[in-house]
C-alpha positions in Angstrom: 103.9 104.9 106.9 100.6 106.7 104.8 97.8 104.4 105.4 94.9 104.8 102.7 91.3 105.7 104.3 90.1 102.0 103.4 93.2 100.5 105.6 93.0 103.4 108.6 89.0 102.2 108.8 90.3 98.9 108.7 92.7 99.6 111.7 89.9 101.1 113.5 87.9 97.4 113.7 91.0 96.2 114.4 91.4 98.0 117.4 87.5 97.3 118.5 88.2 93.9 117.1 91.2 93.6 119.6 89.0 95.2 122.6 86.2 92.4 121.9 88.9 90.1 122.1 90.4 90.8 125.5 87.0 91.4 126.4 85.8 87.7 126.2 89.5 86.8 127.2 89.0 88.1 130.6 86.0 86.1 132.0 87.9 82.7 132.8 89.3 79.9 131.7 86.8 79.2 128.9 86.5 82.5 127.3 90.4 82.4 127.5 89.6 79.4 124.7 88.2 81.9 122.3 90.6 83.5 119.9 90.1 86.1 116.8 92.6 86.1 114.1 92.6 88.6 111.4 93.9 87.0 108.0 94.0 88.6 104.9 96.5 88.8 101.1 96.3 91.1 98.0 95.5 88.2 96.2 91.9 86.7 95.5 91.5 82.7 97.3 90.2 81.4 93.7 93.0 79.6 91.7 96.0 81.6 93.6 98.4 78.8 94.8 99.9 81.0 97.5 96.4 82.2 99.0 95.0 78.7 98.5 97.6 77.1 100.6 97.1 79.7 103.4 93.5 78.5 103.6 93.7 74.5 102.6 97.0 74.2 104.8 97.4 76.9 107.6 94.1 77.9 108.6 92.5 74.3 108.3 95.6 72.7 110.0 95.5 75.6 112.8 92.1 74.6 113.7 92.5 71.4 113.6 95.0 71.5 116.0 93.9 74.3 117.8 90.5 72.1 118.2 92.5 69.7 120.1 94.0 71.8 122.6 90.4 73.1 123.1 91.0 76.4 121.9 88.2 77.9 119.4 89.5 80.1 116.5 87.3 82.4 115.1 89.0 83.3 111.5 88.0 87.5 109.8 89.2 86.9 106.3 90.2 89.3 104.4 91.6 88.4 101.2 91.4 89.9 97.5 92.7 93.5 98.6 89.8 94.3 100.6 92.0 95.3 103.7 95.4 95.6 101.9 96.1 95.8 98.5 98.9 94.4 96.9 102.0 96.2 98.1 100.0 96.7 101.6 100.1 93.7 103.4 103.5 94.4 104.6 102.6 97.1 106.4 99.0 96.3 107.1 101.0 93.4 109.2 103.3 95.9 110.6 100.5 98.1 111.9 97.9 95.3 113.3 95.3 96.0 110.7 95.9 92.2 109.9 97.3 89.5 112.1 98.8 87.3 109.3 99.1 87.9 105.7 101.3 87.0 102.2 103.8 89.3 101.7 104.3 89.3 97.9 108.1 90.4 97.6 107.6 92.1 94.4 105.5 94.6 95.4 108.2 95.2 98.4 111.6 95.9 96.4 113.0 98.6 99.0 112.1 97.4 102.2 112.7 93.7 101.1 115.7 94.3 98.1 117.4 90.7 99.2 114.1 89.0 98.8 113.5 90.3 95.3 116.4 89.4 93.6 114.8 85.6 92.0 112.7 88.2 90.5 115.3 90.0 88.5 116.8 87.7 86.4 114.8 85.4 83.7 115.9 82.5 82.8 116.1 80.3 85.7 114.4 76.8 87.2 111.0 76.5 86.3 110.1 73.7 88.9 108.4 75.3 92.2 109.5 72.9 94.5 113.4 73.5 94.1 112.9 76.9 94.0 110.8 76.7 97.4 113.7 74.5 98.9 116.7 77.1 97.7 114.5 79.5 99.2 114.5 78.1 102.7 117.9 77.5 102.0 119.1 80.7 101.5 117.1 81.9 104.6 118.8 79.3 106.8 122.1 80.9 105.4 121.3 84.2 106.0 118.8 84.7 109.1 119.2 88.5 109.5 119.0 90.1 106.1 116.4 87.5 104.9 113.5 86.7 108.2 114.9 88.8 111.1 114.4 91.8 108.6 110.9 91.0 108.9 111.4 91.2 113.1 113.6 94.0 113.5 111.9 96.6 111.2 108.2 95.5 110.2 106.8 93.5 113.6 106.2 90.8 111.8 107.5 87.1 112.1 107.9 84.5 109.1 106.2 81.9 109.0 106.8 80.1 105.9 107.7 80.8 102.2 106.0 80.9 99.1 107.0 80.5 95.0 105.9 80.7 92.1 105.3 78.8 88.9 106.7 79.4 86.2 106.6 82.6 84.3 106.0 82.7 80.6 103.6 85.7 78.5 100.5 85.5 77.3 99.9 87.4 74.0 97.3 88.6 72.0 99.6 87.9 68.9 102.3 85.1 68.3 105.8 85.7 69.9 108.6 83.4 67.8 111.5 85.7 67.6 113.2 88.9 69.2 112.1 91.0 66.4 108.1 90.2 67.6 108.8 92.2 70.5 109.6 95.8 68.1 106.6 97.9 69.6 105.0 95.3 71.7 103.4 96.8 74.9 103.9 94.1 78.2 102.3 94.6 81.1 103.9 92.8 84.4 105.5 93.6 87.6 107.7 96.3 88.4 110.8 93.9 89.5 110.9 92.1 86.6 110.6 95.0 83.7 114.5 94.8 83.5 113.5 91.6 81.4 112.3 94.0 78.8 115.2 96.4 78.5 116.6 96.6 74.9 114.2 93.8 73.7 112.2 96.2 71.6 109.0 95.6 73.3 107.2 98.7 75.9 107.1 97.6 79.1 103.8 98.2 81.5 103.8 98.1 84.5 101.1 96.1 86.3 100.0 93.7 88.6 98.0 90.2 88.1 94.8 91.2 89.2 94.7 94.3 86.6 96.6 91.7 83.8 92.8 90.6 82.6 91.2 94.2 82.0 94.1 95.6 80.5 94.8 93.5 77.9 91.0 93.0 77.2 91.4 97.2 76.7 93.9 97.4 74.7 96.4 98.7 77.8 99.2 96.2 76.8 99.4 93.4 74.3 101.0 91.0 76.6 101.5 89.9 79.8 104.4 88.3 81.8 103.2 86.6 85.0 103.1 82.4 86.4 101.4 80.0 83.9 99.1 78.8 86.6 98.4 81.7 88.3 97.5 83.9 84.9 95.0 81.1 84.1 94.0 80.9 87.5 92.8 84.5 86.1 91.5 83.4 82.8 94.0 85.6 80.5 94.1 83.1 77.7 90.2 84.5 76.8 91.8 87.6 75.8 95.7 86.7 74.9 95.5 83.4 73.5 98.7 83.0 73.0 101.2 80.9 75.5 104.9 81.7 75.2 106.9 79.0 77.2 109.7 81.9 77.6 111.0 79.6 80.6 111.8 82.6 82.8 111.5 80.3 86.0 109.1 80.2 88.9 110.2 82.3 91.4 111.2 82.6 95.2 107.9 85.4 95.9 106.4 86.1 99.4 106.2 85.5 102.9 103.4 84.2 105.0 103.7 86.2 107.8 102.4 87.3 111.8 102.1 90.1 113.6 104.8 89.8 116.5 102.4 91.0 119.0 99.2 88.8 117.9 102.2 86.5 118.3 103.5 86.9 121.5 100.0 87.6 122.9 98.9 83.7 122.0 98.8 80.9 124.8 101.9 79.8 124.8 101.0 75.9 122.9 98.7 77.8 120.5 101.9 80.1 119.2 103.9 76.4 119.0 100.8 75.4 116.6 100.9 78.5 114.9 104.7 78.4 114.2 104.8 74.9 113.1 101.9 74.7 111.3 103.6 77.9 109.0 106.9 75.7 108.8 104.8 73.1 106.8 103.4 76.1 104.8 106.5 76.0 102.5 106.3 72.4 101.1 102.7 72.3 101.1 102.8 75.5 99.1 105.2 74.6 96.5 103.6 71.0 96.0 100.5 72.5 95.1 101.7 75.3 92.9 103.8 73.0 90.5 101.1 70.5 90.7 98.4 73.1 89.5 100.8 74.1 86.9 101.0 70.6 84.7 97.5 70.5 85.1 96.7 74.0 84.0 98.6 73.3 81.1 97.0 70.7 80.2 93.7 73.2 80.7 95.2 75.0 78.7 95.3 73.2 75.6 91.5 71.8 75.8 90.6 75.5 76.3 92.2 76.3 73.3 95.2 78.5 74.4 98.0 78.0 71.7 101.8 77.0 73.0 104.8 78.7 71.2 107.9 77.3 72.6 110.8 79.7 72.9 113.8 78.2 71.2 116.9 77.9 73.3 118.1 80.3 70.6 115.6 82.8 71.0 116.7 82.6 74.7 119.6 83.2 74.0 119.7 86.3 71.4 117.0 88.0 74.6 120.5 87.3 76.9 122.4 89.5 74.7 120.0 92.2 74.1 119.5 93.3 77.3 122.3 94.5 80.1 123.9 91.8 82.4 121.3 92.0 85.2 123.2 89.9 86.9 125.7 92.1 87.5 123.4 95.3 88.5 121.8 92.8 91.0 125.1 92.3 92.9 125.8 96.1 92.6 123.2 97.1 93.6 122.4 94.9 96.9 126.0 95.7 97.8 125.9 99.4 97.3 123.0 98.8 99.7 125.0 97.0 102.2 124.4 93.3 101.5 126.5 90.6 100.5 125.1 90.4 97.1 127.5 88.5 95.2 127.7 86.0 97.9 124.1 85.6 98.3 123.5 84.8 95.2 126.1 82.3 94.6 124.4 80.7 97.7 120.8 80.4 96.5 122.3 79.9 92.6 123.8 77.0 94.6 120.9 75.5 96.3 119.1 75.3 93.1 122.1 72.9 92.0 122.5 71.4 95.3 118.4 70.6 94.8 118.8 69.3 91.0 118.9 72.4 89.0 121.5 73.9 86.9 121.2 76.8 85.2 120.7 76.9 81.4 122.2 80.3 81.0 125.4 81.3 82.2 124.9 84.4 84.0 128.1 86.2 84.9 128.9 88.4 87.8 131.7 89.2 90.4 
């Protein structure tokens, strides 16, 4: 693993962070009270669902509880990227630069291929709280390639999982048809560029916290990322233009803990921790759909304009581009896993939850 000289200095508090630690640990029963937890995500707090939930939920709920067992938790946040950038945390985790973190899955699509797959195909449930509950499901179905991954290879526990809202472009010009696409530049993640393929358009490969710079430069035209979290950003001041594309929210990170922070924890303090994370999930998906019917309402009194994307439109992007579908499952079992199965099984917890899929993706 190459660490970055901002995240080897940031293993090297860790380590005197860790030494002060077991130094106060060491007097007695009441300095045994005192715990430091390192917390940190790629993400900025303002307006980011997942981040926001790991502050309003886990950390307030973990010292609350933590209060009452007499323990006192001193919290060294680190959010924004100023420990670990996005596509860091993972192994900032692994290492011990960070005790807990959100492990955005996108920015993970080797180590974590099983986790990215929501990801590669548009088109599917746009309400976060059935995505966050086929998400749990399909980890329940499949402990070892989807959270024991996380144990075996990166020493790092889940806790809970996070989603999405749902993902739509913001444009600097007005997207009705296919043929609006023909030399459009789109910024957006790296997983889900195989939206793009054949559409016309040139995809750009970028994350949400460059989204608002770039397309105020002239990098790319559009952008593809969550309604909420894109306003949560502010990128309807420079593309003022909302196209309700309906790609879906999507199943998208992990908050996570260092196995040996973990183990190291008194024993009813690590039963706080783990169950407090558990209620991460719901709390998490709750407030991202909530935040996104608001935000678009936010939307439309800050002036943002709303293009609808026909279920034709949808339709004629589905037959432009190759059957993703069908490379997903190829390529997760040329990799070893159970891809077709897997995702009949989450497809199948979004029905199971009240979702069926508007497009009739076909694989075998």
């Amino acid at each position: 693993m190459k660490l970055n000289a901002k995240m080897k200095k940031a293993m090297v508090m860790s380590v005197l962070v860790t030494i002060f630690s077991v130094g106060c640990s060491s007097g007695g029963d009441a300095a045994d009270k005192n715990i430091t937890l390192r917390i940190g995500a790629g993400h900025v707090l303002e307006n980011i669902t997942w981040t926001m939930a790991m502050e309003e939920h886990f950390v307030t709920e973990v010292d609350a509880r933590a209060s009452e067992l007499g323990y006192n938790i001193t919290w060294i946040k680190s959010y924004g990227g100023s420990v670990a950038k996005l596509g860091e945390c993972l192994e900032a985790v692994e290492s011990g630069i960070l005790d807990i973190t959100y492990v955005n899955f996108g920015f993970e699509s080797f180590a974590l291929a099983p986790h990215n797959m929501d990801f590669r195909i548009p088109f599917t449930c746009p309400d976060s709280n059935i995505v966050s509950k086929a998400t749990l499901a399909l980890f329940e179905a499949y402990p070892e390639e989807m959270s024991e991954v996380f144990e075996k290879n990166h020493n790092q526990t889940v806790l809970g999982v996070g989603v999405t809202d749902n993902y739509v472009i913001y444009s600097k010009k007005p997207i009705n048809s296919m043929d609006d696409f023909k030399g459009l530049s789109v910024g957006g993640g790296a997983g889900y560029m195989y939206w793009l393929n054949n559409a016309g358009a040139i995809p750009v490969t970028a994350n949400l916290n460059e989204a608002y710079t770039s397309l105020q430069t002239g990098v790319f035209d559009a952008n593809i990322g969550p309604l909420g979290a894109s306003y949560g950003v502010k990128l309807h001041e420079v593309a003022p233009y909302v196209i309700m594309t309906d790609f879906g929210a999507k199943m998208a990170g992990a908050l996570t803990i260092n196995n040996d922070t973990l183990e190291n924890l008194p024993q009813d303090l690590r039963d706080v921790i783990i169950e407090v994370g558990a209620g991460y999930s719901e709390y998490e998906a709750k407030l991202t759909q909530d935040k996104y019917l608001k935000d678009i309402e936010s939307l439309k009194e800050e002036g943002a304009e709303f293009i609808v994307f026909s279920d034709q439109a949808k339709q004629e992007w589905v037959n432009l581009i190759p059957d993703v579908a069908q490379e997903l499952v190829d390529e997760l079992e040329a990799a070893g896993f159970d891809g077709k199965d897997m995702l009949d099984a989450y497809w199948g917890a979004l029905s199971d939850n009240g979702y069926d899929m508007t497009v009739n993706w076909k694989f075998r």
